[in-house]
MOPAC internal coordinates of N, CA, C and O (Angstrom, degrees):
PM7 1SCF
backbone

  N    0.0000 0     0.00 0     0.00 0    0    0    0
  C    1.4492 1     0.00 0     0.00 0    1    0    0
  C    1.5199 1   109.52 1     0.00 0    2    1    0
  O    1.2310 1   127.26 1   -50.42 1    3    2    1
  N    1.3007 1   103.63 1   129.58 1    3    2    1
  C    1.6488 1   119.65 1   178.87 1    5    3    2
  C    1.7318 1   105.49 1   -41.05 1    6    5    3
  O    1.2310 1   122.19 1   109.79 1    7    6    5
  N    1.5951 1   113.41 1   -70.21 1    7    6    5
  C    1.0983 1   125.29 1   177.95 1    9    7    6
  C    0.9300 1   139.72 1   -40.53 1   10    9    7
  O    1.2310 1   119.15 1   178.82 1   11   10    9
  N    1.7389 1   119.23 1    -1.18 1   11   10    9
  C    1.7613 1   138.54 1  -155.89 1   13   11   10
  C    1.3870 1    93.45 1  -139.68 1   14   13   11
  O    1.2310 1   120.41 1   151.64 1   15   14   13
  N    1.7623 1   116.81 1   -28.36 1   15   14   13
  C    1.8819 1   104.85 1  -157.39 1   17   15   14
  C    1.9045 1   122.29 1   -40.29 1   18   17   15
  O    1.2310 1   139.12 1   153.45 1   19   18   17
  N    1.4514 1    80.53 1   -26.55 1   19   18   17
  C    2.1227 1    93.19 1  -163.53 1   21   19   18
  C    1.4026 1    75.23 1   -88.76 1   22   21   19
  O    1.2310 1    94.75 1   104.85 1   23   22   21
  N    1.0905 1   161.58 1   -75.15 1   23   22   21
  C    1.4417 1   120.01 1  -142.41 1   25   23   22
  C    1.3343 1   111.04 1   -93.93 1   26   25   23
  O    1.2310 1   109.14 1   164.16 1   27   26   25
  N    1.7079 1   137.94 1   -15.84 1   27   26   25
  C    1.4845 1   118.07 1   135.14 1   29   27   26
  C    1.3003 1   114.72 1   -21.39 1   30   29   27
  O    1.2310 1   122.79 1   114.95 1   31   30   29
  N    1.1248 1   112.26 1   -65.05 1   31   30   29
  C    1.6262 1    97.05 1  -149.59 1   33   31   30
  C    1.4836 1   104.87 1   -75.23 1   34   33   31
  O    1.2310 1   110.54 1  -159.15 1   35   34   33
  N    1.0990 1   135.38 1    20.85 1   35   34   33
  C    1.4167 1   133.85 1   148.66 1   37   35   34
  C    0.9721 1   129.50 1  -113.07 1   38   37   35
  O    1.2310 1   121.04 1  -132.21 1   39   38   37
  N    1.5886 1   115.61 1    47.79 1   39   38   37
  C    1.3737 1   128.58 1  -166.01 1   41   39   38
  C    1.7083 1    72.80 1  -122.61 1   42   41   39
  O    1.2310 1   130.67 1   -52.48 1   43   42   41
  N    1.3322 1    97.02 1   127.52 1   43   42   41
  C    1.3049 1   107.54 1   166.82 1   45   43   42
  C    1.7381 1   127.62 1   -67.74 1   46   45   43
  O    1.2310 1   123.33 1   123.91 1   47   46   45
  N    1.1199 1   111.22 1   -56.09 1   47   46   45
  C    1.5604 1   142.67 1  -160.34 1   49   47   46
  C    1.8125 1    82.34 1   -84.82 1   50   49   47
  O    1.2310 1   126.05 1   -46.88 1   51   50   49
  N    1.1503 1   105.97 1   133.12 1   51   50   49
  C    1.6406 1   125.20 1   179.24 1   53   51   50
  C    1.2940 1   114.34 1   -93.36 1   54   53   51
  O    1.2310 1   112.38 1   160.04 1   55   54   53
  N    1.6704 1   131.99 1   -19.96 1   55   54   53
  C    1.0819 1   147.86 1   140.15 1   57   55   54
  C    1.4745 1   133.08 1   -55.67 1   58   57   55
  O    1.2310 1   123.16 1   152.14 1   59   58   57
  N    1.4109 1   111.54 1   -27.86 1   59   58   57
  C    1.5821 1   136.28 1  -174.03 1   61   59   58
  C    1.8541 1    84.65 1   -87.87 1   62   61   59
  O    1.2310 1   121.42 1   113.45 1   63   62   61
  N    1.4240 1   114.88 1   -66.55 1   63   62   61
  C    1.5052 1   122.19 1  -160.56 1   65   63   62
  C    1.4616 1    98.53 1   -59.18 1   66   65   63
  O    1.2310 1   109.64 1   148.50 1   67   66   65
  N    1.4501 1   137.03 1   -31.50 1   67   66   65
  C    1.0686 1   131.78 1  -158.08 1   69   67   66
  C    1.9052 1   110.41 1   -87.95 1   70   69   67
  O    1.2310 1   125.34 1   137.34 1   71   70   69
  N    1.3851 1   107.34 1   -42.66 1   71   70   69
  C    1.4680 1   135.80 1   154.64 1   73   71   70
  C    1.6425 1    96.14 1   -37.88 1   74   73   71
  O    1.2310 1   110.35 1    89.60 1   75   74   73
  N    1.3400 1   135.73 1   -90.40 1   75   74   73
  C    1.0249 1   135.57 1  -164.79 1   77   75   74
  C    1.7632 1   122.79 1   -37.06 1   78   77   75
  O    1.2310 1   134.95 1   127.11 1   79   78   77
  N    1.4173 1    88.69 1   -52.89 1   79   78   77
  C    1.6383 1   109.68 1  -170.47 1   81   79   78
  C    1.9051 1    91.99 1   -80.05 1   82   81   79
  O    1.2310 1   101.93 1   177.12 1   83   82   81
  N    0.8964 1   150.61 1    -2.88 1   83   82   81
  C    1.2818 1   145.03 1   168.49 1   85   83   82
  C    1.6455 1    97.33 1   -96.60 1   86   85   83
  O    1.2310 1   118.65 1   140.82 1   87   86   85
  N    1.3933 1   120.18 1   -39.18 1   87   86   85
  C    2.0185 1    99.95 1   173.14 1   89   87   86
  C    1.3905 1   113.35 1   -88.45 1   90   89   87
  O    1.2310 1   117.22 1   169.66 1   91   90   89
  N    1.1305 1   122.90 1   -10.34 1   91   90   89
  C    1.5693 1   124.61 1   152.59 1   93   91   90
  C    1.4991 1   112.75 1   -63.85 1   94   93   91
  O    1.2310 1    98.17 1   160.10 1   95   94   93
  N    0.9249 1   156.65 1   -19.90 1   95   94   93
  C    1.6841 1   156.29 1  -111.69 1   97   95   94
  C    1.8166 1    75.64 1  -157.72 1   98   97   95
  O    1.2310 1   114.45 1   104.05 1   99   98   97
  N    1.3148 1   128.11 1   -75.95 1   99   98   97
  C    0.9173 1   122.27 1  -163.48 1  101   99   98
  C    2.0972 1   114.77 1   -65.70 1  102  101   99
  O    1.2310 1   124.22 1   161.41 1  103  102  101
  N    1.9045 1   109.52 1   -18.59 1  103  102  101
  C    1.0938 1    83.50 1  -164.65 1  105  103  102
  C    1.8531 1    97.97 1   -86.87 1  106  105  103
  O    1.2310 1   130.54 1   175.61 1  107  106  105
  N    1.2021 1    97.27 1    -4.39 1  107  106  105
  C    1.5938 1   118.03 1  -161.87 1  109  107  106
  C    1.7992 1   104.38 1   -73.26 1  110  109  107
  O    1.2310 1   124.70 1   139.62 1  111  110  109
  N    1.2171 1   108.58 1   -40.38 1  111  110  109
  C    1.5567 1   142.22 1   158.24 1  113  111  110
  C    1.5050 1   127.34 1   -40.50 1  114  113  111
  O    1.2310 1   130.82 1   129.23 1  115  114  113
  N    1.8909 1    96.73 1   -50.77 1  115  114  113
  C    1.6540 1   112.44 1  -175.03 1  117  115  114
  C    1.4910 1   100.81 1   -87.83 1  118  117  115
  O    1.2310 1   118.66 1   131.54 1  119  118  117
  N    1.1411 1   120.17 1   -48.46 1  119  118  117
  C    1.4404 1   153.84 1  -162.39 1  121  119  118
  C    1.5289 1   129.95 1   -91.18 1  122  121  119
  O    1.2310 1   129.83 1  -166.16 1  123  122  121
  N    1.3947 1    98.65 1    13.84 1  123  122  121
  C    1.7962 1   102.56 1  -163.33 1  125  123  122
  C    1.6263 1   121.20 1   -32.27 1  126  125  123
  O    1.2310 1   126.10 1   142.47 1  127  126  125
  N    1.3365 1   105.89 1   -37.53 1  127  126  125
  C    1.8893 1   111.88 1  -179.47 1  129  127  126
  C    1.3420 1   117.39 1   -53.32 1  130  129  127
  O    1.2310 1   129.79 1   142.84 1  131  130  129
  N    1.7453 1    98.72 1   -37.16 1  131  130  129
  C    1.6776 1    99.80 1   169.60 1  133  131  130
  C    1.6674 1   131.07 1   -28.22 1  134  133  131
  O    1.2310 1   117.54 1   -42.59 1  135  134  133
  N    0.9603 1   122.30 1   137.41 1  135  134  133
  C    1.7362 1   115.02 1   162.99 1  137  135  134
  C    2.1478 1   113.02 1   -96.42 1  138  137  135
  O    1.2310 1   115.63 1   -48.70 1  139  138  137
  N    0.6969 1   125.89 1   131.30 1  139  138  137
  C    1.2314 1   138.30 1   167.66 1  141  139  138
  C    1.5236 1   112.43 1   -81.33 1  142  141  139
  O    1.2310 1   120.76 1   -54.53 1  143  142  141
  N    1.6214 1   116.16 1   125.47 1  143  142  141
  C    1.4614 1   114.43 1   175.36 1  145  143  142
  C    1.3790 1    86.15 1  -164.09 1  146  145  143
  O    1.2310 1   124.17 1   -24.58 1  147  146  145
  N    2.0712 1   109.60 1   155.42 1  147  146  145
  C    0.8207 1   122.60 1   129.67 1  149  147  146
  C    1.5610 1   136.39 1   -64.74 1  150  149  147
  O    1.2310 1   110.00 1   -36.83 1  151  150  149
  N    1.5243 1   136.39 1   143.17 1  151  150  149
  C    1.3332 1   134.50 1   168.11 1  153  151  150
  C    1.4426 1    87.78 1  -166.91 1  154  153  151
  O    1.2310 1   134.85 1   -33.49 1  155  154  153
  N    1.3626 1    88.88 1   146.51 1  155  154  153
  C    1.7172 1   116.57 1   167.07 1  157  155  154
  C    1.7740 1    97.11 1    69.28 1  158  157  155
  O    1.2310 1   117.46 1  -156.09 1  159  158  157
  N    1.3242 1   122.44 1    23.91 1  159  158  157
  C    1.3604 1   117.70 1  -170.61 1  161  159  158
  C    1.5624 1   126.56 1    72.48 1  162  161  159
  O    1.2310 1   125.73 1   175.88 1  163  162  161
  N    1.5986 1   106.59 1    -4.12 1  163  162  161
  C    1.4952 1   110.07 1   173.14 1  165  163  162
  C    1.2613 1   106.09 1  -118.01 1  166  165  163
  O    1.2310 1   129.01 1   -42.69 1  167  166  165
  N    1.6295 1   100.24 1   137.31 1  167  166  165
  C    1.7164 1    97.30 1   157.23 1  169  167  166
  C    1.0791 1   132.71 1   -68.91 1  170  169  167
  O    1.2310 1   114.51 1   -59.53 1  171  170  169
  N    1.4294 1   128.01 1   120.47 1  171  170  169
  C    1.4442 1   132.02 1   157.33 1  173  171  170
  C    0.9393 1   148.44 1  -120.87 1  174  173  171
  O    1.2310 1    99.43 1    13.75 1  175  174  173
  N    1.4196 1   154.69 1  -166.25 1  175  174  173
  C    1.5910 1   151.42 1  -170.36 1  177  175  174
  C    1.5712 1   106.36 1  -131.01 1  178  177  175
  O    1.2310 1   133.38 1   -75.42 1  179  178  177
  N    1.2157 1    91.75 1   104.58 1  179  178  177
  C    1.6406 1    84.42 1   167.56 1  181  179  178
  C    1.8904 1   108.81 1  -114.92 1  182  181  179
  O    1.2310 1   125.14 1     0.49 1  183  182  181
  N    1.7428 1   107.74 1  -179.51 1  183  182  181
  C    1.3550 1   102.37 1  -165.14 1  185  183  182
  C    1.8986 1    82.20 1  -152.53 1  186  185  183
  O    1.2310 1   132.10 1   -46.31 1  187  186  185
  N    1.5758 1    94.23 1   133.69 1  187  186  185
  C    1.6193 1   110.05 1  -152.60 1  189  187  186
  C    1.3194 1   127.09 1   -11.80 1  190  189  187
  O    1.2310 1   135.73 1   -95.07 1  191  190  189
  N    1.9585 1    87.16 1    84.93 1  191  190  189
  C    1.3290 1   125.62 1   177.92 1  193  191  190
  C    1.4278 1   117.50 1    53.35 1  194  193  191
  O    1.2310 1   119.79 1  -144.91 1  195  194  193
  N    1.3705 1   118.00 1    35.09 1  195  194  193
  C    1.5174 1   111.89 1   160.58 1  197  195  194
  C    1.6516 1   102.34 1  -148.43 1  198  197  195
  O    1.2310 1   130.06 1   -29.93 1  199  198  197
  N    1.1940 1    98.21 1   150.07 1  199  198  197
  C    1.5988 1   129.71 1  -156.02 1  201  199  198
  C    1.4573 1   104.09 1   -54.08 1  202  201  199
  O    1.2310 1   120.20 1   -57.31 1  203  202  201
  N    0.8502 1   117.22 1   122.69 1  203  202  201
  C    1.8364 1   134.53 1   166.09 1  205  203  202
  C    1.4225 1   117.54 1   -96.85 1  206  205  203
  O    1.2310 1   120.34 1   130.28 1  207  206  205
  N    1.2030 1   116.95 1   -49.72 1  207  206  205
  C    1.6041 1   113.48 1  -150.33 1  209  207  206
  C    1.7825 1   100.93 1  -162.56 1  210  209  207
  O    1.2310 1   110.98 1   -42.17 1  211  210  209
  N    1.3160 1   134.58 1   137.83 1  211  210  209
  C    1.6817 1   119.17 1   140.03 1  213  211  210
  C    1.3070 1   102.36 1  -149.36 1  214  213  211
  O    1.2310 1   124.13 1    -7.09 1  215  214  213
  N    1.4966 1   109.68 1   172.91 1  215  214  213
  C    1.2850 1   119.67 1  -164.44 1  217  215  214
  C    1.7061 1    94.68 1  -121.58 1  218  217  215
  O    1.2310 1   116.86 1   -14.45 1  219  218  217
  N    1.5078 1   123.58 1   165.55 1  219  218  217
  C    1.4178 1   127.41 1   130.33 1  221  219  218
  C    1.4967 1   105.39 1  -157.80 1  222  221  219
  O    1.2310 1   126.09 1    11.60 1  223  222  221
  N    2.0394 1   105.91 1  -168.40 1  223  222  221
  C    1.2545 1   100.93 1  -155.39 1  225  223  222
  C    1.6623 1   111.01 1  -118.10 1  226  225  223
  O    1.2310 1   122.25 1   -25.15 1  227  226  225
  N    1.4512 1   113.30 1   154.85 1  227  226  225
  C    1.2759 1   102.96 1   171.56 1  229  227  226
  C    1.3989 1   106.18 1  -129.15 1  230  229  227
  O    1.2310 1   119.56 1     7.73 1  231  230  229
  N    1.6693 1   118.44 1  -172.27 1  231  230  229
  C    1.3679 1   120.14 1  -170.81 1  233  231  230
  C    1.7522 1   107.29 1   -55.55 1  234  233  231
  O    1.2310 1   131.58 1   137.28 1  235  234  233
  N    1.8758 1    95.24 1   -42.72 1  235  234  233
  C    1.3002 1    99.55 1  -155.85 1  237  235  234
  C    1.8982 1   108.38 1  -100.96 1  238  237  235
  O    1.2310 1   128.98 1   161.59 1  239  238  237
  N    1.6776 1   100.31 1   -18.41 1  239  238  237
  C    1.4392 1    92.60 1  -158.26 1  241  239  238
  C    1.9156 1    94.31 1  -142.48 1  242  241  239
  O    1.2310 1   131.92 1     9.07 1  243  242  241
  N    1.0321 1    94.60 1  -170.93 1  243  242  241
  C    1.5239 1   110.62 1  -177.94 1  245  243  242
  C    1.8885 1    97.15 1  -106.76 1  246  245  243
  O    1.2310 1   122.24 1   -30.63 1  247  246  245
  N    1.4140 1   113.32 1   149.37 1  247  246  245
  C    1.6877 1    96.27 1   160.80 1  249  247  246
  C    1.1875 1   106.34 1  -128.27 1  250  249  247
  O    1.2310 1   120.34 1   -28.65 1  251  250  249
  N    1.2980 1   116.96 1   151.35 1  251  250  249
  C    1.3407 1   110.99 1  -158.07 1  253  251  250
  C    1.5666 1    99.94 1  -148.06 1  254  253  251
  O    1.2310 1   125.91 1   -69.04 1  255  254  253
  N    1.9725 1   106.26 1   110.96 1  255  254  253
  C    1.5199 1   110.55 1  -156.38 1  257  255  254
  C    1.1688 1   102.09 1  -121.30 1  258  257  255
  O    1.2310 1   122.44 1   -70.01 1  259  258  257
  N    1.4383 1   112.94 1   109.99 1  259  258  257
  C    1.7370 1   107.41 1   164.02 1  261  259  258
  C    1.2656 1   118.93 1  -109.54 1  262  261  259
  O    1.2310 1   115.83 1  -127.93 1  263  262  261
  N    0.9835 1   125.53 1    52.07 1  263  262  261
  C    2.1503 1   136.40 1  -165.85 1  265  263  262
  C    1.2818 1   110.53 1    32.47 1  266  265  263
  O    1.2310 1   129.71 1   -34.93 1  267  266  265
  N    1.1984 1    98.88 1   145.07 1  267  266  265
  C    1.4549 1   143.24 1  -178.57 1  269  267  266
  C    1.5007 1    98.36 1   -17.62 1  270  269  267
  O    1.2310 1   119.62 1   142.33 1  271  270  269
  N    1.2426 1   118.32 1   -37.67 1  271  270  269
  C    1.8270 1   117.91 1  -151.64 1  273  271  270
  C    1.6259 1    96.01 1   -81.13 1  274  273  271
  O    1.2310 1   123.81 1   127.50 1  275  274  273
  N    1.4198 1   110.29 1   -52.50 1  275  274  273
  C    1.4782 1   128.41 1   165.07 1  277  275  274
  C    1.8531 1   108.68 1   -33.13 1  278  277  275
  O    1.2310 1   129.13 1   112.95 1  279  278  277
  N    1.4097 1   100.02 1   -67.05 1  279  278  277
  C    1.8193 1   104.72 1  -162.01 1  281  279  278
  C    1.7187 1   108.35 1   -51.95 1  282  281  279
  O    1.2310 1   130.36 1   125.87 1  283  282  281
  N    1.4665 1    97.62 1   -54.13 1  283  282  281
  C    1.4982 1   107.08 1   168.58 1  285  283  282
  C    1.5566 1   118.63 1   -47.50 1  286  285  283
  O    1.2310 1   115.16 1   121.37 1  287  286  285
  N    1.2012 1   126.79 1   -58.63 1  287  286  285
  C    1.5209 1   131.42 1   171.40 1  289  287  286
  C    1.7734 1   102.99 1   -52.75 1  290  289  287
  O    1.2310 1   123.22 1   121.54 1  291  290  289
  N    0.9105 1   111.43 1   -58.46 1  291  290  289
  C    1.9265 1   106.60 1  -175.15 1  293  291  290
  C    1.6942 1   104.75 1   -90.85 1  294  293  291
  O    1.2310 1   115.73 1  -168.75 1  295  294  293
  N    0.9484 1   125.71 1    11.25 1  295  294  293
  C    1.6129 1   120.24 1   171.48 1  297  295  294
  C    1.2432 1   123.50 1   -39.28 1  298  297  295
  O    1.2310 1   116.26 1   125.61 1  299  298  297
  N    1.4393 1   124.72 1   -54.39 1  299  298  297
  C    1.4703 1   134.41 1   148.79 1  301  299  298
  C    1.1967 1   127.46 1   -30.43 1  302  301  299
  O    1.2310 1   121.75 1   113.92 1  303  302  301
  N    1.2311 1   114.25 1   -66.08 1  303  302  301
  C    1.7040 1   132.18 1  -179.89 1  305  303  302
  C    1.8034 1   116.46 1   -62.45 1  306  305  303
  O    1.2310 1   133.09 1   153.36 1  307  306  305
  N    1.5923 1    92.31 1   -26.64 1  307  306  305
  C    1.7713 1   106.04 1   175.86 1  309  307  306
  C    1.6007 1   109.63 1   -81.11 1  310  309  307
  O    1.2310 1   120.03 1   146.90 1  311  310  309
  N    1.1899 1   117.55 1   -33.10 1  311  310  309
  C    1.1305 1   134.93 1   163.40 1  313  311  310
  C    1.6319 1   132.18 1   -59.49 1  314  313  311
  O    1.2310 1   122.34 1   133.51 1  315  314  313
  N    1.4592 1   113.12 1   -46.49 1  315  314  313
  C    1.1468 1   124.01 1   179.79 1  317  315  314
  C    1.8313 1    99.20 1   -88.49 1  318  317  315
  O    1.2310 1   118.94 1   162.77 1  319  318  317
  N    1.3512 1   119.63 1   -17.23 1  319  318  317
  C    1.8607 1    98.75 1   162.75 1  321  319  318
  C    1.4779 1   110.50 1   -84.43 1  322  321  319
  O    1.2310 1   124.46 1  -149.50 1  323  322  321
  N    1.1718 1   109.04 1    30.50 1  323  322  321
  C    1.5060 1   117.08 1   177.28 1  325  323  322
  C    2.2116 1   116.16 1    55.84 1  326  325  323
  O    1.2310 1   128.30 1  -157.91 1  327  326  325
  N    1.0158 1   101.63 1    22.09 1  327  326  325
  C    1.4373 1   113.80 1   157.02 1  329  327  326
  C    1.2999 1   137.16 1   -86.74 1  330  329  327
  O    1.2310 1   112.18 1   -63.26 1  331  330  329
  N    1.1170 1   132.35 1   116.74 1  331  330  329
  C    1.8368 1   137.06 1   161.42 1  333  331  330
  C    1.2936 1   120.04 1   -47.48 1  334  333  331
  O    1.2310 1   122.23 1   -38.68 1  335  334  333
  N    1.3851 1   113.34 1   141.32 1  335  334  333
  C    1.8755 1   115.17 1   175.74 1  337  335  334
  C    1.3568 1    84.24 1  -146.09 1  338  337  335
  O    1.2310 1   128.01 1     1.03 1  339  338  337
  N    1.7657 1   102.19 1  -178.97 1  339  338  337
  C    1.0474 1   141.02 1  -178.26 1  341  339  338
  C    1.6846 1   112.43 1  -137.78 1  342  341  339
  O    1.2310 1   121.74 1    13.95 1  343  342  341
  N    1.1417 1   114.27 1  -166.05 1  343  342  341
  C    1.4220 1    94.49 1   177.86 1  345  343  342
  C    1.5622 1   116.79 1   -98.11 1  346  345  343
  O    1.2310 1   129.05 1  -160.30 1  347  346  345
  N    1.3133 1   100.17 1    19.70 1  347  346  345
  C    1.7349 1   103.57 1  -155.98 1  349  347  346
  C    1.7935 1    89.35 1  -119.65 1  350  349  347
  O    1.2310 1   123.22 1   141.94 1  351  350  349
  N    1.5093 1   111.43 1   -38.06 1  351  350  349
  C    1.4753 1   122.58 1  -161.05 1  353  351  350
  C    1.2310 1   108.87 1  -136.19 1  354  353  351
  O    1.2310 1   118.56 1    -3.83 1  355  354  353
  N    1.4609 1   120.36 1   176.17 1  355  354  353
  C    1.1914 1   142.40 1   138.83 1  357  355  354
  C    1.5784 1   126.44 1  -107.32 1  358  357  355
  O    1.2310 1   117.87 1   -16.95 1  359  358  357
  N    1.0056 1   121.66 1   163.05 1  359  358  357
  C    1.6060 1   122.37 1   168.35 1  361  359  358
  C    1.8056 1   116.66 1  -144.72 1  362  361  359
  O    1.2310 1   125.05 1   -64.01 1  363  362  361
  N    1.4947 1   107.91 1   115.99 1  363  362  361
  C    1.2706 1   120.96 1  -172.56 1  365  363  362
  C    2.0597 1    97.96 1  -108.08 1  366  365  363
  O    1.2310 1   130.02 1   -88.97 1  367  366  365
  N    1.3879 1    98.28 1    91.03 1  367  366  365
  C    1.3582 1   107.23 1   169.53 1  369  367  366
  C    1.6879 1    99.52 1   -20.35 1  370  369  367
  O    1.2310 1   127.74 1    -8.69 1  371  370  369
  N    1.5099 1   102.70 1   171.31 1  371  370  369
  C    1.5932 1   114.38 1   154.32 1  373  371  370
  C    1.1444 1   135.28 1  -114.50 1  374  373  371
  O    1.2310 1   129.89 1  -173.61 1  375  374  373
  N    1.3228 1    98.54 1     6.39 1  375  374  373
  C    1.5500 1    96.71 1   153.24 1  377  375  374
  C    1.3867 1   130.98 1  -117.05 1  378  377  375
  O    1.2310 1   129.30 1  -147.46 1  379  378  377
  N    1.8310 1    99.69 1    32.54 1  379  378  377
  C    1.7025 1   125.15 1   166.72 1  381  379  378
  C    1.0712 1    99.82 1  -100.22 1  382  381  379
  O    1.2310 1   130.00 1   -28.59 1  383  382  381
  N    1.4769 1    98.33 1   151.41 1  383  382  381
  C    1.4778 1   107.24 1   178.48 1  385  383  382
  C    1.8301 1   100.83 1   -77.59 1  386  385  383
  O    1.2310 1   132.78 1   -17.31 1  387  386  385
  N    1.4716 1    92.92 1   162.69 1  387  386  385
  C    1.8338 1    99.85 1   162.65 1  389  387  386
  C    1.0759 1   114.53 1   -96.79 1  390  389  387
  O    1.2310 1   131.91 1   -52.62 1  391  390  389
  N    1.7291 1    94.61 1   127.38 1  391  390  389
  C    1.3511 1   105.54 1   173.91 1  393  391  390
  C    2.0799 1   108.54 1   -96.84 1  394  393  391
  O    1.2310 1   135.65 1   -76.98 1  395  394  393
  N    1.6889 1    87.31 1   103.02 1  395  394  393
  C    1.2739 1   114.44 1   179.13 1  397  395  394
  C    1.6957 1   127.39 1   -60.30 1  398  397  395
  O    1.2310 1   124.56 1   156.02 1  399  398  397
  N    1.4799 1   108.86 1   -23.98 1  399  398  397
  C    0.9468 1   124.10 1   148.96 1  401  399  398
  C    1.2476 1   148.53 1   -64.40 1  402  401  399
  O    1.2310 1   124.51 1   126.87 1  403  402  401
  N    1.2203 1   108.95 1   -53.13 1  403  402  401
  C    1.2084 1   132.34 1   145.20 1  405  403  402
  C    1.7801 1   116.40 1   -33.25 1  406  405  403
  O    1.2310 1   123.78 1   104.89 1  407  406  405
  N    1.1422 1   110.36 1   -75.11 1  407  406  405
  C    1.2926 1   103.30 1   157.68 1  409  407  406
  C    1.5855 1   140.49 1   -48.54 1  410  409  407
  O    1.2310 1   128.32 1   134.73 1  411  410  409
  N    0.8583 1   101.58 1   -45.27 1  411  410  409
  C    1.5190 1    97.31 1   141.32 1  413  411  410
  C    1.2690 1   161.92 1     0.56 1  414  413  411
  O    1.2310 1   134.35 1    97.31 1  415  414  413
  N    1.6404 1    89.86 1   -82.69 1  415  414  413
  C    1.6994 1   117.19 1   165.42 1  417  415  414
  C    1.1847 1   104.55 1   -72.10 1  418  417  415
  O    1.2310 1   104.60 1   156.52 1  419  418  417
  N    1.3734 1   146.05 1   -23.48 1  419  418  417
  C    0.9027 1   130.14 1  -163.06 1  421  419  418
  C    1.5564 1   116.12 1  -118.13 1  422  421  419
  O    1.2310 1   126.86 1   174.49 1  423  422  421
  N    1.1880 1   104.42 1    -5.51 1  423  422  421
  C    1.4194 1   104.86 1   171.35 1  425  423  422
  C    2.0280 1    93.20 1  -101.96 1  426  425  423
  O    1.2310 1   115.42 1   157.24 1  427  426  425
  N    1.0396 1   126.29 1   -22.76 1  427  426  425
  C    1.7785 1    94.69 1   144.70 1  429  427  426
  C    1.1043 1   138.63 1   -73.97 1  430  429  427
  O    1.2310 1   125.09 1   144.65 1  431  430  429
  N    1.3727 1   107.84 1   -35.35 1  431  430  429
  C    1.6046 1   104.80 1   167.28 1  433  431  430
  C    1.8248 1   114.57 1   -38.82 1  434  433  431
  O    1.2310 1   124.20 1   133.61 1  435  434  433
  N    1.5291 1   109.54 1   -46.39 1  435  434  433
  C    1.7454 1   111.23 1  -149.34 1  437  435  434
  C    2.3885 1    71.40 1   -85.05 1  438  437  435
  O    1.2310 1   107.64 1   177.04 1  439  438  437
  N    0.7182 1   140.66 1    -2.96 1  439  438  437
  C    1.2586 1   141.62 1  -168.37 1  441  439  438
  C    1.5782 1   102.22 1   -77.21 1  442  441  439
  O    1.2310 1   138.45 1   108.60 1  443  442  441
  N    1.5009 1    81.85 1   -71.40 1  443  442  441
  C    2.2545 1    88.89 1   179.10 1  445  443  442
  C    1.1516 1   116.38 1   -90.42 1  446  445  443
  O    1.2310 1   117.14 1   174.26 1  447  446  445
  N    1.2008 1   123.05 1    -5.74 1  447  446  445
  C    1.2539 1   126.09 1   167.84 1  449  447  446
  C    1.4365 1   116.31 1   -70.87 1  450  449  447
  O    1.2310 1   120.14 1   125.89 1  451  450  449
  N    1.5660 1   117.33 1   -54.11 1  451  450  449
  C    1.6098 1   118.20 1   159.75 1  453  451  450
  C    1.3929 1   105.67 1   -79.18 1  454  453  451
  O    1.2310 1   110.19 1  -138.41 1  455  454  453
  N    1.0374 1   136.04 1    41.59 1  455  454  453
  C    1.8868 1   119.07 1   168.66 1  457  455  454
  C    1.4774 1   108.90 1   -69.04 1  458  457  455
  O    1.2310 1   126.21 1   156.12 1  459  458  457
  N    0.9972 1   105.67 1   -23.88 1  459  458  457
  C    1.7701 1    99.93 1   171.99 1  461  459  458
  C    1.5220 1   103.67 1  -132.40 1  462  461  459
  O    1.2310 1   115.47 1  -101.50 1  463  462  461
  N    1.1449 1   126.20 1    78.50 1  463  462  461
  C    1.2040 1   144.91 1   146.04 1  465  463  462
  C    1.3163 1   130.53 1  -112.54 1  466  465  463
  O    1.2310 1   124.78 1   -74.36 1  467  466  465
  N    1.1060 1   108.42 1   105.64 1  467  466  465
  C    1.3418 1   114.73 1   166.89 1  469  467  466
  C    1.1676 1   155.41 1  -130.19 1  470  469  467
  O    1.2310 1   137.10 1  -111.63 1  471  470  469
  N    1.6344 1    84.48 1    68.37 1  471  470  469
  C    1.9969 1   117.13 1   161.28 1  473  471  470
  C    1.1567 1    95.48 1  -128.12 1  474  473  471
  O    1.2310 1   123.92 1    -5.44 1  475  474  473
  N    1.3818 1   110.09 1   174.56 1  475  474  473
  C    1.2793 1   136.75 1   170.26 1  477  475  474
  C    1.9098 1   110.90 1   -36.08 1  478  477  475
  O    1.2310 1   146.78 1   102.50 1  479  478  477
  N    1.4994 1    65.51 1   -77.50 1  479  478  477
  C    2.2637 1    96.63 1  -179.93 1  481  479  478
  C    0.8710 1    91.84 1   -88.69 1  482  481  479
  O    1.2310 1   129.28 1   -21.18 1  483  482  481
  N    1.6919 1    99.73 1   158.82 1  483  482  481
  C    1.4586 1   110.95 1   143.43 1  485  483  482
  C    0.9087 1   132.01 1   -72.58 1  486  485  483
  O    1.2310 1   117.36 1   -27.19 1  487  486  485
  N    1.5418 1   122.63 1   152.81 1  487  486  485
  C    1.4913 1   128.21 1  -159.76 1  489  487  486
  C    1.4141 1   106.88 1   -92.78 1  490  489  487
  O    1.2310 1   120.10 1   180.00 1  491  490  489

């Protein structure tokens, strides 16, 4: 994806870059209405102009933040693919598989859930 190339390409690890650009491809794929942008240094997806989903990187894991309203609603389900969160994120090591599903649900949920939102965040 056009919208991600500059911060791919500073993904060091060719395994990490390849991981990334395959759940971009796929959310871009599931999700076509989405918009793709960098902000705040992470790539994310938003849907008329308010925040859905972003990703960034760590030594050990991917983090993967869809707000607070999201983590709380899938807390269980983030839990049972054997991943850690916080209330802000999640983190799916890289050498866990993606749970594609999982992702999923929850980037529709933050979909109809903000269909009429209009800010960024939620308020």
């Amino acid at each position: 994806m056009d919208a991600f190339k500059e911060y791919l390409d500073k993904v060091d690890d060719p395994l990490q870059k390849e991981r990334l650009e395959n759940i971009f491809a796929w959310i871009h794929e599931t999700f076509p209405n989405l918009a793709a942008k960098v902000a705040w240094n992470q790539p994310m997806f938003t849907d008329h102009e308010t925040f859905i989903i972003a990703f960034s990187t760590a030594k050990a894991h991917m983090s993967v933040a869809p707000e607070k309203a999201a983590l709380e609603r899938f807390a269980d389900k983030i839990a049972a693919s054997g991943y850690t969160h916080t209330n802000q994120l999640f983190r799916i090591p890289w050498k866990s598989p993606v749970d594609y599903d999982l992702l999923k649900e929850i980037i529709e949920f933050n979909i109809e859930d903000k269909a009429d939102c209009t800010t960024f965040w939620r308020k």
